[in-house]
N, C-alpha and C positions, 0 to 999 in steps of 0.2 A: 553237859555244860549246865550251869547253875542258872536257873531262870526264875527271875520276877512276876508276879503275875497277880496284875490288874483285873479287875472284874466289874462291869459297869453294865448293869443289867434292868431291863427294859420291861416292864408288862410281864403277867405272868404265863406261865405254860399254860396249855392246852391239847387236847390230844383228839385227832379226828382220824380214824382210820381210811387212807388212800394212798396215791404213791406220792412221794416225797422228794424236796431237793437234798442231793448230798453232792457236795462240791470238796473234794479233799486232792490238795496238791504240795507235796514234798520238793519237789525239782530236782530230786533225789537221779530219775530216768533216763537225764540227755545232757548236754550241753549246752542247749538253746533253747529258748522257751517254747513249754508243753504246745503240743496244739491247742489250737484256740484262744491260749491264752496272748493278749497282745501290749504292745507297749511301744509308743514312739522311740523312730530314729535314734539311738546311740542313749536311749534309755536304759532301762532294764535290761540286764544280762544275767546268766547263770556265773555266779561267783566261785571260786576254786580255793581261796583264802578266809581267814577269819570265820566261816560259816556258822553260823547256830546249829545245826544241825545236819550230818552227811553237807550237801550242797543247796544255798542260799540263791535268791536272787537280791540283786541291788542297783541303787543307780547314786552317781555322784552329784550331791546340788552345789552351785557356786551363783557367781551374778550373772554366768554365761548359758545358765539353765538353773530357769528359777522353778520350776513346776513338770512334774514326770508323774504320769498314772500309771497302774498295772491292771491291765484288764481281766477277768474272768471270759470262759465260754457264755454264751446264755443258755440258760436250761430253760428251757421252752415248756410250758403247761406242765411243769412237775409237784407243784403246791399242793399239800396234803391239808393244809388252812393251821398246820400249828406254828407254834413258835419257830425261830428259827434263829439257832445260835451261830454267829459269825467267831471265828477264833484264827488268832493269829503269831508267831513270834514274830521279833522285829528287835531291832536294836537303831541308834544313832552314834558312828562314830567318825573321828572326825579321818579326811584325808590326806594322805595316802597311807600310812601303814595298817589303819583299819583298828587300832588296837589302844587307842584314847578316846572316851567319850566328851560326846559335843557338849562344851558349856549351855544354858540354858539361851534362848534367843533365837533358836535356829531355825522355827517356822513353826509347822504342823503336820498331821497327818490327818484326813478325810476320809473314814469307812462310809461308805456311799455301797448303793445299790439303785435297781432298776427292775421295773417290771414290764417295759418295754421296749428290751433290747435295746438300752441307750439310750432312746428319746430325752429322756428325762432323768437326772439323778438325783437322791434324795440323801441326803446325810444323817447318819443314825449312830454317830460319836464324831468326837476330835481329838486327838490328842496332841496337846500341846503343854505347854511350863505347870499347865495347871494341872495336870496329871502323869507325865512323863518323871521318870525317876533317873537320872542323868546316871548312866550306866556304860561300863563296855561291856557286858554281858547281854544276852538277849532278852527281853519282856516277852510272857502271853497276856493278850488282851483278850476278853471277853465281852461280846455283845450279843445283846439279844433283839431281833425286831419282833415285836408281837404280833400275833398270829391274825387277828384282824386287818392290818397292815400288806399281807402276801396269800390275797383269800384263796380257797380253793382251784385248781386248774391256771395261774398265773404264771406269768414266765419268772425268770429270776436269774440276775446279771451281776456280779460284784464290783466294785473298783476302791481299790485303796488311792489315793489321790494327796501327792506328797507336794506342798507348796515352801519353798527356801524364802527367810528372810535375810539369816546374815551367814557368813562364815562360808567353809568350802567340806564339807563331809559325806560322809556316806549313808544314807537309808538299806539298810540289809531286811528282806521280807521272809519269811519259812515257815512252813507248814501251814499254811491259812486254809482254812476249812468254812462251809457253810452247811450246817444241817439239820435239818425240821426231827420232829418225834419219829422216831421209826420205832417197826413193830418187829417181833424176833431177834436173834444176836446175826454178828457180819456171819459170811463164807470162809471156808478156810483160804488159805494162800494158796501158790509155788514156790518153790525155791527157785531164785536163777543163776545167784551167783554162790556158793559153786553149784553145778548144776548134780543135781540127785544121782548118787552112781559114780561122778568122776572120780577119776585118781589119776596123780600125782599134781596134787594142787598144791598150791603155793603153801609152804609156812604162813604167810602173811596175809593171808586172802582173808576176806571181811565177808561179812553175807548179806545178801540183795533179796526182797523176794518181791511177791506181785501186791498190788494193789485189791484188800478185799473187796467183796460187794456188800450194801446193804450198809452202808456208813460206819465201818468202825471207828471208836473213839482212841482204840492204841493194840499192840502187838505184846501178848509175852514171848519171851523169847526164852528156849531153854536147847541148854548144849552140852553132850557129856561124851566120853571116852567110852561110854557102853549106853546100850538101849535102855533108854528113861533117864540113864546120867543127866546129874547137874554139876560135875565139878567143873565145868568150865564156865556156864551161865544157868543160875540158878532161878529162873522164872523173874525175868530180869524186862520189867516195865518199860519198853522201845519209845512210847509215845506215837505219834503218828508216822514218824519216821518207817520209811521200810528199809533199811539198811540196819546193819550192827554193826559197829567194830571190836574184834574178838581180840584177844592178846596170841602175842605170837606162839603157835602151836608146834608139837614133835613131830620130826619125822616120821614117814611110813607108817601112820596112826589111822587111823577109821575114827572119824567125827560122828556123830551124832544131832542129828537137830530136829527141832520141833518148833513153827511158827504160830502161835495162837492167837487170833484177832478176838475184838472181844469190845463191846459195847453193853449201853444202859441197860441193856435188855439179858446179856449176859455173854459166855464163854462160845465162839463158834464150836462145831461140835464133829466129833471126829475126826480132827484133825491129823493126817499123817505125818510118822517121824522121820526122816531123810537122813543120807549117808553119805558122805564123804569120804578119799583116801588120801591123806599129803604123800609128796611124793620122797621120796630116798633122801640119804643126807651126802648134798654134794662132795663133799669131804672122802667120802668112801667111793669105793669103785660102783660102776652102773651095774645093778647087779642082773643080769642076763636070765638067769632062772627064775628069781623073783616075778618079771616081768612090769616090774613097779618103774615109770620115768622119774627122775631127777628134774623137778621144775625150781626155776627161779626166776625170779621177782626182783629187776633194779630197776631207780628211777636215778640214772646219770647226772651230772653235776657241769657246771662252766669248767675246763681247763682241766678236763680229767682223763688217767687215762688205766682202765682196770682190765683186766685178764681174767678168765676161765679155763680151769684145764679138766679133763674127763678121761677117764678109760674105762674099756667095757670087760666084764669080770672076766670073759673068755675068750676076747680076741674077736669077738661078733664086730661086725661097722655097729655106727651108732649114726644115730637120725637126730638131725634140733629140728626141732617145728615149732615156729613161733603161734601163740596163743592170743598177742595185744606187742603195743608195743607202735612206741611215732618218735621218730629224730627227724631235726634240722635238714632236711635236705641237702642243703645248699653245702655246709659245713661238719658235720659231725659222723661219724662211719663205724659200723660195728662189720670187723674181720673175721669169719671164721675158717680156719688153716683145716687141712686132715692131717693132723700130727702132733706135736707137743712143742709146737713153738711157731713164729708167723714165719721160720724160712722152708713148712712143709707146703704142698701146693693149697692155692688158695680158695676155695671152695664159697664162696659169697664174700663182697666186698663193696658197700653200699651203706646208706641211713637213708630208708624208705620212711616219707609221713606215713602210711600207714603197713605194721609190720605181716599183719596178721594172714597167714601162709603160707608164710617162707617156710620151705622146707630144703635142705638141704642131707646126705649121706658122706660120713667119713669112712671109707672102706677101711682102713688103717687100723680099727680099734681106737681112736685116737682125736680127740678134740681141744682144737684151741682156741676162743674167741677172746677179741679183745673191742673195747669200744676206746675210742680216741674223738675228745670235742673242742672246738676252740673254744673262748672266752663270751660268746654272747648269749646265742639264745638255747635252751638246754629242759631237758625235762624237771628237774629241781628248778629252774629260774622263772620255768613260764607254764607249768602244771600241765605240760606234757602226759598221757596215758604211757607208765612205767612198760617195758621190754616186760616179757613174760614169757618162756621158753621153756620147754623141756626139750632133756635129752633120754633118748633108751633104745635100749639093743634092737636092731634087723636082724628079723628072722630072715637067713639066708637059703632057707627052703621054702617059705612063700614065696605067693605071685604078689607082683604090686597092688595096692588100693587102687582103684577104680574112681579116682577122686580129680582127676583132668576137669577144668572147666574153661568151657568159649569168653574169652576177653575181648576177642575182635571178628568179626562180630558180637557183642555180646549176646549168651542164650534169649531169647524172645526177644531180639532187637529187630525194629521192622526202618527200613528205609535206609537199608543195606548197600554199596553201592556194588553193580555188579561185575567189576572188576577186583572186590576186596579179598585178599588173601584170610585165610584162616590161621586163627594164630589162640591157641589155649594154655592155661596153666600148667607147670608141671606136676606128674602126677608124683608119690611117693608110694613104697622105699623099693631102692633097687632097682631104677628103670631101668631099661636098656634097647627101648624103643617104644613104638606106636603104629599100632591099625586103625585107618580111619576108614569110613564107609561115609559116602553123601550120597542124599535121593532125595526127590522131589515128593516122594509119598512116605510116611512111617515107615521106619522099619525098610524103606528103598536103597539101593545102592546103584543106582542109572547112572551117577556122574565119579561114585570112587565106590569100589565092589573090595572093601576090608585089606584096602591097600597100606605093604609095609612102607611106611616115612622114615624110618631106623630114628636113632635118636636125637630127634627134634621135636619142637611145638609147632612149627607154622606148613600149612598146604596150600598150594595155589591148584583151587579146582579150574582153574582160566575161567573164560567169560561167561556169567550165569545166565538166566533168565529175569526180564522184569518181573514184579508181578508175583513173584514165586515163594512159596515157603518152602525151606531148605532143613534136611532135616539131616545131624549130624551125629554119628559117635564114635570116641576115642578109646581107644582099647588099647592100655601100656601092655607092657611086657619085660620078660626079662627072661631069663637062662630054666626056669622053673615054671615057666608057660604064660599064657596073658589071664591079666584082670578080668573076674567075673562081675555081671549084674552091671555093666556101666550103663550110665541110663543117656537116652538120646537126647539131643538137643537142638534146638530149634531156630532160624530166623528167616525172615520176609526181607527181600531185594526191593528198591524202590521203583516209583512209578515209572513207565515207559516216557521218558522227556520228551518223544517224537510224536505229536498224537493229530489223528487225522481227525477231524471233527466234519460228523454228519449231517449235514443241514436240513434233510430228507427228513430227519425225524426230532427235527428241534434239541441237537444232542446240548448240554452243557457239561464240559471235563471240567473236573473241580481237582488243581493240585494242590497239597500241603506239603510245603520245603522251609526246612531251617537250614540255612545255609553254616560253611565249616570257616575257620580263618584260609586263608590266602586262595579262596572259591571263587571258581571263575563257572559255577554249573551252568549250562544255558538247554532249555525247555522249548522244543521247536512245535507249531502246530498249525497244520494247513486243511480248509474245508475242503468238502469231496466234491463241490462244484463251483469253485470259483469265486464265491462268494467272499465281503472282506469278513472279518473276525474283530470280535470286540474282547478286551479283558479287562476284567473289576475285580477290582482288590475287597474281600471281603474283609481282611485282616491282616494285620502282620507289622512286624516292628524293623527296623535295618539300625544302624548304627550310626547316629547321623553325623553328618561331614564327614564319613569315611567310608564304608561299606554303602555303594553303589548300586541300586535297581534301574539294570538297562533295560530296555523295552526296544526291540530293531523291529522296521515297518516290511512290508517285504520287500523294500530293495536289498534289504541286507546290511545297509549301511547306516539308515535313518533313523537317532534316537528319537522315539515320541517322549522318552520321559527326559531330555537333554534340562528342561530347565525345573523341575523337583526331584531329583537324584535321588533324595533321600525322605520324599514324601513332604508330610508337614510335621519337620521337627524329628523325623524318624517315623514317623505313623505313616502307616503305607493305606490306612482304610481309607477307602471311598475312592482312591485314584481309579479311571478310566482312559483305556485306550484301543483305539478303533485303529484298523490296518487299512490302507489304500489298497490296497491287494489280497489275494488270498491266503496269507503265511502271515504269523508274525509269531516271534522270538523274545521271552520274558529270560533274563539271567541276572546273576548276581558278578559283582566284581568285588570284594572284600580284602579287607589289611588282616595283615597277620595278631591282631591284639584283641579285640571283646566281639562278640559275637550276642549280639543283641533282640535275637529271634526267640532265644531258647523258652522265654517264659510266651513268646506271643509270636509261633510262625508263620509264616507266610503263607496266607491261604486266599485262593483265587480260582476265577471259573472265566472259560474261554468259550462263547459260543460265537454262531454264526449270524452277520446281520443281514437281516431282510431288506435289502434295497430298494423294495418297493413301499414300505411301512414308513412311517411317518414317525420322526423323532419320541422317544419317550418322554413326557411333562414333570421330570423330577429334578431340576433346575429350584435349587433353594438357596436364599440371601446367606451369604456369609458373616459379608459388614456390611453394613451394618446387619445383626440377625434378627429374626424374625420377630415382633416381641419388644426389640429395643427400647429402652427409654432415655432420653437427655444425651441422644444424638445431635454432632455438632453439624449445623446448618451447612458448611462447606463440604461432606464425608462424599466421597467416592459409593458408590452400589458396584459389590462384587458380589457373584454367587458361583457356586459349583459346576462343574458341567452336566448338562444333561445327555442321555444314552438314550437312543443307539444313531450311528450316523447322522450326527449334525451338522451345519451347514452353516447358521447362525441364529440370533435371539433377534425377538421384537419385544421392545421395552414399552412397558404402559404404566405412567405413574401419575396418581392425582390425592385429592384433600380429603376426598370422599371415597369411600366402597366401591369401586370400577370407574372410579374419575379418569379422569387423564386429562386435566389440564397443565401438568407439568411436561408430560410426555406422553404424545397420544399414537402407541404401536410404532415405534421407532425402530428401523431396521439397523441393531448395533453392528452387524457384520458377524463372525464366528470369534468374537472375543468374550471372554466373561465378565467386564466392567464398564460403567457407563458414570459420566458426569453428568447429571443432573442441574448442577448451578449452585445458584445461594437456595436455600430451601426456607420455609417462613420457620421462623421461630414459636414453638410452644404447639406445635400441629404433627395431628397423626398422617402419618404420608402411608398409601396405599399402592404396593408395584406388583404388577404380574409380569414373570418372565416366559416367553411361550420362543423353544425352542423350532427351528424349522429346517427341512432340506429341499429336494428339488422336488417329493411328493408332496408337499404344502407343510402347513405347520401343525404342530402338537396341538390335541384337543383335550379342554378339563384342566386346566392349568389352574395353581391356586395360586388366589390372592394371598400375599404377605404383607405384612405392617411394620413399621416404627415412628418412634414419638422424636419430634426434635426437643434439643432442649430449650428453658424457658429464655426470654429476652431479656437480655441483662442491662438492658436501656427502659430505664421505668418512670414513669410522670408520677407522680402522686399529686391526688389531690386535696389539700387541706382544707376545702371547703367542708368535707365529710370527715373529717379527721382521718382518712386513708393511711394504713397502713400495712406495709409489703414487707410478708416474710418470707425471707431465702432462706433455704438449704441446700449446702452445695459442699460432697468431698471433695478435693484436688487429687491431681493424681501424680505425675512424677514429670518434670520438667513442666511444671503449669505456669500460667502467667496470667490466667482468665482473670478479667474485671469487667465488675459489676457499676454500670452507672444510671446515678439517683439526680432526678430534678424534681422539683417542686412548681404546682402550676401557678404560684400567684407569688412567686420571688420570693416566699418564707425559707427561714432557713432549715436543713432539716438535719434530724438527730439517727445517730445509728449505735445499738444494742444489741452487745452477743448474749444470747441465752444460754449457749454449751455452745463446743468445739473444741478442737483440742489440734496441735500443730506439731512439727516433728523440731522440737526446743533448738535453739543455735542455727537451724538447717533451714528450715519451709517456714518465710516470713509472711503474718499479714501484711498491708499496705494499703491506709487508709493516705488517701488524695483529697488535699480542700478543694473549693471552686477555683480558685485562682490558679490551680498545677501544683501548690507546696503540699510537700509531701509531710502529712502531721504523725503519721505515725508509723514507722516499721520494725516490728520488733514481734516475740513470740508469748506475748502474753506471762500470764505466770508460769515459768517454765513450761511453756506449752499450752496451756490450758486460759482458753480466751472468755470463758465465762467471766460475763460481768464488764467485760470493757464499754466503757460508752464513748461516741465522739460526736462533736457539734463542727455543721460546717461554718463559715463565716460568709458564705453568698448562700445562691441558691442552689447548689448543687454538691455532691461526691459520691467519691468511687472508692468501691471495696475491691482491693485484690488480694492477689499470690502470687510468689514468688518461690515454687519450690527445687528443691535440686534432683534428682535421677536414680536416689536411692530409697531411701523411708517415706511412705504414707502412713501419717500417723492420726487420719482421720478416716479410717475403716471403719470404726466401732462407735466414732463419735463424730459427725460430719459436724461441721459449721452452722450454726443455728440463728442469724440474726433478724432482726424489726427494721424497717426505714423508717420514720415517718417524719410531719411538718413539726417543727420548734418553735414555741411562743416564747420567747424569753420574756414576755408580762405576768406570765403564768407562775403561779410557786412551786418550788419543788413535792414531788411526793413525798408522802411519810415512808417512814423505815424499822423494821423490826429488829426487836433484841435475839441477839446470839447468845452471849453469856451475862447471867443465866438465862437459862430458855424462859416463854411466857410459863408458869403455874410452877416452874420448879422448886422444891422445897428440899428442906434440909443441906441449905447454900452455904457455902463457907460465910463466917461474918467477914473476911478480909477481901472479897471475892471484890474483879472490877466488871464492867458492866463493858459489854459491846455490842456493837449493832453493824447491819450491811448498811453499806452506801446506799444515801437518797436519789432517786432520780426526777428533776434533769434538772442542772444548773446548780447545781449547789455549793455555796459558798460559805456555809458555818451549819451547828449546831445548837440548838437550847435544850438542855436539860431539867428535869424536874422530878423529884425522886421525894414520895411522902409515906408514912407507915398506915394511911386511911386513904382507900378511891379518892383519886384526885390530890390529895395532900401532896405540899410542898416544903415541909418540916427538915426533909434532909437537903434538898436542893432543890431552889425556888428558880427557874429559869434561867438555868447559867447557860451562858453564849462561852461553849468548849472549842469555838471557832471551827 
């Protein structure tokens, strides 16, 4: 593709011998962004259309997402102290077809970095109207930060940082690289696609290889029909890209290829040449001696419906083993018949999302596949990975491949259950059965000693052991003897649910469970003397409002966890629960739909309580928490519970450090929340909570703190010219007001400095002395800087009114002055806007402005002269 390329360069080079950052990503690899690299919610994705090169990332800007970054890894102390060139392609076009470039207006783009992981980022270009070339093709951009800039041993973090001003478009990112001087040329490659040696590869197939080391700046690529041939790619400049797309190739041909990376320093160096074999030309019969497969390569369409027919040169069965390959589940079906039409029997009949190992045998000689899709979603509509299959003759005198693997269990899957049936892939070609062996040691066969299952995949060993790693192998078969070299395979049964717990030696069982949809597991465990048992959630997530954590006490009947089901919010960490008896019973109850464990399971420890020991002292404020500040004077005090065996809390709250003149060791009873009262306003409140049971109370208990907020009943006094400034965000459903008196009947004046309000929605509300309401409304579109108001008594009140959705004073709280009003007094002076003070070279038509005077201000005089002080162009004009 034809690319533009900008170049905006920074400081000169430098070259310091050490290791160096090289940051080089294609997005070429996956379909979802590289490791490491990150990018907000419904951001940045790996794009399958329009791309600059191979596969793109992009993200769509509109007014419903104005601002999207693409994060780099951080390379941690890899600075060599040189230069370091940032390079990038990139395009803007607009949305949805991708393939018209954005009129000028659209925003910017921010090359930013970081040498501390974030903290801080620095911008080291822009691109926007003033250097963007309105294109639907891609740009390279080049930047350089200078080597002083990223000294020696420094981290280093990228971010491109795209900000939307108008329109609905797309930003597409590709191949962005970051790389200091290096010394010597890159590593060679690999090949992966096709991989070195195959045959019967697609006509179609593209080539893929690995990422070199040592920062290369691009790949030659050379490809020919004999060893060192170029007739197909003649040393052909890839750019950073590691893929190629090769023009469609002949049958049953041997390729040639050579990958050369290659940098400032020069050509990596013996590089090896690879080999490839396409496969047969479908059109002709499977040719059986040859031993070459017929592969093909379709990418299906909406509303289609195509056929494949095959035969084997001698009557041999023929094998399709799918290679790639993803349909529509739901709707869209590829048939393969054993015969030469769909009314022979039917040997596969399905659209797997993913195809790759299907293998099926036509004994017949004889293949027919057909794909059949309805009208929506499709591998051409929605860049589905194309069906990829070959066909080729069964050797009818071999044993089968040895190629069975465990789905259920999966191999090395631990937390088995032990009731689970065995159930593995089919092997190929020719099956006609299965020897299984199971043992609890390598190479064992204790629980199946190389038992015939005749032609099936699933064994039911019946009930295993907890605890146990299971070790298993499948050995096909057929009329020509069984499969050599299968190799064994492995899984772990899960923990014993029934577990006695020692008290004797301070045991704690620690289980980790992610529970299944429609799970009902339940986990029993009783001390070995009687004692009751406590369990603590160290971690774990449930599903909330659906998926159920019971907890039964040892009646068997009593939920302790009846009233947080589902913890806080689905967070099961920090719950505790202590049994009246020796037994208690933790399970799950779940719906049949999301299973919410899988990134964060369930993991918890059961020990026994000492009956004789005295509550644990780890009782911590919730609400208000520990720390607080602009706590509302009526808040309730909740805190967590404290372990082990509680009974109830004594509450101690006062002004000072171990005060308690609010509350002096108040016995709450065994609840976690206590009412305190009115609390003073503007004051650190100091509370210790000291859990207890029937051996006395918890010792070492710590003091916690919070601040109330300040009093919104204020005297001022203007004998001192007193004046009171608030800051105060609102939050959502607010009403809070603020009331201002004055101590000698002056009237007084109120000034926003900054603040900012959610425009149409969250009203200020300024109140005179008298109750009229002078003012409700949202400032300048929100933004309250500058309002001033005069009461007409002695007194007013500033409030809010906001509604339950938007705070739009997070970043910019409310900022304003109280103070006493002289209306004898003259107003302040005020400064010029346009032109600013000292500005030069002003238009001569230019008009003149200034901010509003404060306070009381009823006109203007002007006086505008060409000498300090002169009045020659305007002698005191009253502009009112």
């Amino acid at each position: 593709m034809k690319k533009i390329t900008l170049s905006l360069l920074f400081g000169l080079m430098s070259l310091v011998g050490f290791s160096q950052i090289g940051l080089v990503e294609n997005f070429d690899a996956g379909v979802t962004l590289p490791t490491g690299w990150t990018s907000d919610s419904g951001d940045y994705a790996v794009s399958f259309v329009e791309n600059c090169d191979g596969r793109s990332v992009r993200v769509n800007l509109d007014d419903t997402n104005t601002d999207a970054h693409l994060t780099s890894p951080n390379i941690a102390g890899q600075s060599n102290g040189t230069d370091l060139t940032i390079a990038f392609d990139y395009k803007i076009v607009d949305w949805s077809a991708a393939v018209d470039a954005t009129p000028p207006g659209w925003g910017e783009l921010m090359i930013q970095y970081s040498t501390n992981d974030g903290a801080v980022w620095n911008t080291v270009e822009t691109i926007n109207d003033g250097n963007h070339v309105t294109a639907n093709t891609c740009a390279n951009i080049i930047t350089v930060v200078p080597a002083a800039i990223i000294p020696i041993g420094s981290d280093f973090k990228l971010r491109i940082n795209a900000e939307w001003t108008v329109g609905t478009y797309y930003v597409y990112l590709d191949n962005i690289s970051a790389t200091q001087v290096v010394e010597g040329p890159p590593s060679c490659v690999n090949l992966i696609t096709p991989t070195n040696g195959s045959t019967g590869v697609s006509i179609n197939t593209d080539l893929e290889w690995s990422v070199a080391t040592n920062i290369p700046t691009g790949y030659t690529v050379v490809v020919g029909t004999t060893s060192g041939g170029i007739d197909i790619a003649d040393n052909v400049n890839a750019g950073l890209s590691t893929t190629y797309d090769l023009p469609e190739l002949e049958y049953a041909t041997t390729y040639f290829v050579s990958i050369i990376p290659f940098n400032g320093n020069g050509e990596a160096i013996d590089c090896p040449e690879w080999t490839f074999t396409t496969g047969a030309d479908p059109n002709a019969p499977v040719d059986c001696s040859a031993g070459t497969p017929i592969n093909t390569v379709y990418c299906y369409d909406n509303n289609e419906t195509i056929t494949w027919n095959f035969e084997s040169s001698d009557g041999s069965p023929l094998n399709v083993f799918f290679n790639a390959g993803q349909f529509e589940t739901c709707c869209d079906d590829i048939n393969i018949y054993d015969g030469t039409d769909n009314t022979a029997p039917l040997l596969f009949g399905d659209g797997l999302a993913d195809m790759t190992g299907v293998s099926v045998v036509a004994t017949s000689g004889f293949v027919f596949i057909e794909i059949e899709s309805d009208g929506s979603v499709s591998c051409g509509a929605n860049a589905f990975i194309p069906i990829d299959f070959d066909v080729s003759c069964v050797d009818t005198t071999a044993v089968p491949n040895c190629n069975s693997v465990l789905t259920s269990p999966a191999n090395g899957a631990v937390d088995a259950g032990i009731n689970d049936v065995l159930v593995w892939s089919p092997a190929s070609i020719l099956v006609t059965g299965y020897f299984i062996s199971v043992g609890t040691t390598p190479g064992g066969t204790d629980i199946a000693d190389n038992l015939d299952v005749g032609n099936v995949t699933t064994f039911d060993p019946d009930t295993l052991l907890y605890e146990t790693t299971y070790y298993v192998t499948i050995v096909p078969y057929n009329d020509n003897g069984s499969a050599i070299n299968c190799a064994e395979q492995s899984f772990t049964t899960q923990n014993d649910p029934n577990q006695i717990v020692d008290c004797s030696i301070d045991e704690v069982v620690n289980t980790v469970f992610c529970y299944e949809n429609n799970d009902n597991t339940q986990f029993f465990f009783a001390s070995n003397d009687g004692a009751p048992l406590v369990v603590v959630f160290n971690s774990g997530t449930t599903e909330n409002n659906f998926d159920e954590l019971i907890v039964l006490d040892s009646d068997g009947v009593t939920n302790l966890n009846a009233a947080t089901p589902y913890g806080a919010g689905g967070n099961l960490a920090g719950l505790v629960f202590t049994s009246t008896g020796s037994t208690i019973t933790v399970g799950v109850t779940s719906d049949g739909s999301v299973i919410s464990c899988t990134a964060n399971p369930w993991d918890f420890d059961v020990s026994c309580v000492d009956t004789s020991a005295l509550p644990n002292c780890n009782a911590s404020l919730t609400a208000p928490l520990n720390g607080a500040g602009d706590v509302m004077e009526n808040d309730d005090l909740n805190w967590s519970p404290a372990t082990i065996f509680v009974t109830g809390y004594f509450v101690s709250i006062g002004t000072t450090p171990g005060g308690t003149d609010i509350a002096d060791n108040v016995d709450v009873g065994n609840v976690t929340t206590y009412d305190p009262g009115t609390l003073p306003f503007d004051t650190t409140i100091y509370v210790t909570i000291t859990p207890y049971n029937t051996n006395g109370s918890a010792t070492g208990c710590t003091e916690e703190s919070f601040t109330t907020r300040p009093d919104p009943n204020q005297i001022l006094d203007c004998s001192i010219d007193e004046v009171v400034n608030t800051v105060y965000c609102y939050t959502n459903n607010d009403t809070m007001q603020f009331n201002y008196a004055s101590n000698d009947g002056s009237q007084l004046a109120v000034v926003f400095n900054s603040g900012t309000t959610e425009n149409n929605w969250d009203e200020l509300v300024i109140t005179d002395s008298d109750g009229t309401i002078i003012y409700n409304d949202y400032g300048d579109a929100g933004d309250l800087t500058g309002l001033t108001f005069v009461s007409s008594g002695d007194n007013i009140t500033v409030g809010v009114t906001s509604d339950g959705v938007v705070v739009s004073c997070g970043e910019d709280p409310w900022d304003f002055d109280v103070f006493c009003f002289d209306e004898t007094a003259p107003p302040n002076c005020t400064s010029m806007t346009t032109p600013t003070d000292g500005a030069i070279e002003v238009d001569i038509n230019t008009d003149i402005t200034w901010t509003p005077a404060a306070l009381f201000v009823t006109g203007y005089f002007v006086s505008i002269g060409t000498t300090p002080g002169g009045t020659d162009i305007a002698d005191n004009v009253d502009v009112g």
